[in-house]
C-alpha positions in Angstrom: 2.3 -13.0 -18.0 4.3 -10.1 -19.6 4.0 -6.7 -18.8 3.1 -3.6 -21.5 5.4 -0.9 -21.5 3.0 1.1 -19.7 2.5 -1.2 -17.6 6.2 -1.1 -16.6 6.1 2.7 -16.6 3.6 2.2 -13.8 5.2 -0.2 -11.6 8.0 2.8 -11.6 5.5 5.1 -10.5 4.4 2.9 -7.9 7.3 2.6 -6.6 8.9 5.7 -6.5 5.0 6.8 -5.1 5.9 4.2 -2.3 9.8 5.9 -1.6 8.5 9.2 -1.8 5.8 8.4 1.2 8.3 7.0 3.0 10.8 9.4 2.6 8.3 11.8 3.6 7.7 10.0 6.8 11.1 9.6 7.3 12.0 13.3 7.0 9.2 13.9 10.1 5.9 14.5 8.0 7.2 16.4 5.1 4.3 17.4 3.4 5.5 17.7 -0.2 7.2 14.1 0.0 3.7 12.5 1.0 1.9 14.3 -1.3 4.3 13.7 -4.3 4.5 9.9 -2.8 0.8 10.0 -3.1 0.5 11.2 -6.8 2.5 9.0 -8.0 1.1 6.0 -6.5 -2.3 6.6 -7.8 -0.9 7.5 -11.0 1.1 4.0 -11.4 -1.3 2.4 -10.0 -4.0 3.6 -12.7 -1.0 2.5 -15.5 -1.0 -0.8 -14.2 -4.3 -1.9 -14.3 -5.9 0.9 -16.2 -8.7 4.0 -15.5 -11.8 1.8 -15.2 -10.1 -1.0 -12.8 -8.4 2.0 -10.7 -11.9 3.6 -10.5 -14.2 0.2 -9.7 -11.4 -0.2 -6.9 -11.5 2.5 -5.0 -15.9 2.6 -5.7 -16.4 -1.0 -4.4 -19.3 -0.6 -1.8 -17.5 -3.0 0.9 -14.0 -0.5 0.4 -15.6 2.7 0.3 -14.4 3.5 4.0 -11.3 2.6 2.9 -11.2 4.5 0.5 -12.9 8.1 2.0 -10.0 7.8 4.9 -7.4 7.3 2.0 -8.5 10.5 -0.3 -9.5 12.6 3.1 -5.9 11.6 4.0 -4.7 12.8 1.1 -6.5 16.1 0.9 -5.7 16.7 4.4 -1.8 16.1 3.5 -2.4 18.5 0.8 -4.2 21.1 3.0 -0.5 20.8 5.1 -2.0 18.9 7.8 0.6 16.1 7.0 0.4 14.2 10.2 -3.0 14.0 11.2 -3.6 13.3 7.0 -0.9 10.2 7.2 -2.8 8.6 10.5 -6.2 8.5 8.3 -4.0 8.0 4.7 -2.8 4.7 6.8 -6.5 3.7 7.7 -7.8 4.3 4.6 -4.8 2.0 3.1 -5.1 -0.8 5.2 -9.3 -1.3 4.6 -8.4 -1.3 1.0 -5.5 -2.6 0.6 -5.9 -5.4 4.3 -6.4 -8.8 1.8 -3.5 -8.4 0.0 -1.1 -8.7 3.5 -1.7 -12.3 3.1 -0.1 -12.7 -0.6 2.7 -10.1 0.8 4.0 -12.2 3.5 3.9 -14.9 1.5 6.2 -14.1 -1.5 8.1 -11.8 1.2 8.5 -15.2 2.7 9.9 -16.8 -0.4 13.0 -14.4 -0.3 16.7 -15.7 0.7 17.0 -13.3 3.1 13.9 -12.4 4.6 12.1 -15.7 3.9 13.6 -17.5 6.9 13.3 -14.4 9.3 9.8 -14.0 8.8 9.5 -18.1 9.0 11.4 -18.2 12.4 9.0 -19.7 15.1 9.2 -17.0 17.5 8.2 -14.3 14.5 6.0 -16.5 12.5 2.7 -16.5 15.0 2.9 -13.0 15.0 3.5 -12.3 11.4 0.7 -14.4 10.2 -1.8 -12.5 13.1 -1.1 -9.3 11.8 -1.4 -9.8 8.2 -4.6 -11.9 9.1 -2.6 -15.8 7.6 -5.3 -18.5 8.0 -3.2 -22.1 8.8 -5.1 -24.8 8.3 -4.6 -28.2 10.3 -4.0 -31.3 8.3 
């Protein structure tokens, strides 16, 4: 499958949405870099899979705590209440955005160099707990 060009423009807005949140944690709660982080998430987010996917996401009945803590997060982040508005943000991220941890460690494991740390027996159990990994027996 081959990506639009605005779809490419929006994996570049995710990811600099995703640096920008972190850099805003990193620099102790700045609000501007969580905020800026935010925008730009949402906004490549919307370019990848478009205005009315973006919208049925975030309005799915079973997500919609998710996604209150996420926008209250947000607001409160923009109301320079950074830290308290990052705690909820995180909430609100992991109900909607929880199933996906699965798919993540599992292309994270396909990597050279992370693959085999994240495989390692005594980090494996652990891993596959907290992004909720179902093994099946044979």
């Amino acid at each position: 499958m081959w990506l639009s060009d605005l779809q490419k423009c929006g994996v570049g807005f995710t990811a600099a949405g995703v640096f920008f949140f972190g850099l805003g944690v990193v620099m102790f709660f700045d609000s501007a870099l969580l905020a800026f982080g935010n925008v730009l998430f949402i906004a490549g987010l919307t370019l990848i899979i478009g205005v009315q996917k973006t919208f049925y996401f975030f309005a799915r009945p079973q997500k919609i705590r998710g996604s209150l803590c996420f926008l209250l997060g947000i607001v409160l982040i923009l109301l320079k209440h950074s830290f308290i508005g990052f705690g909820i943000e995180c909430f609100g991220i992991l109900g909607l955005f929880g199933d996906f941890f699965g798919v993540i460690v599992a292309f994270l494991r396909s990597l050279p160099v992370v693959g085999p740390l994240l495989s390692h027996p005594m980090v494996a159990p652990t891993i596959d707990r907290l992004a909720g990994v179902r093994i099946l027996p044979v």
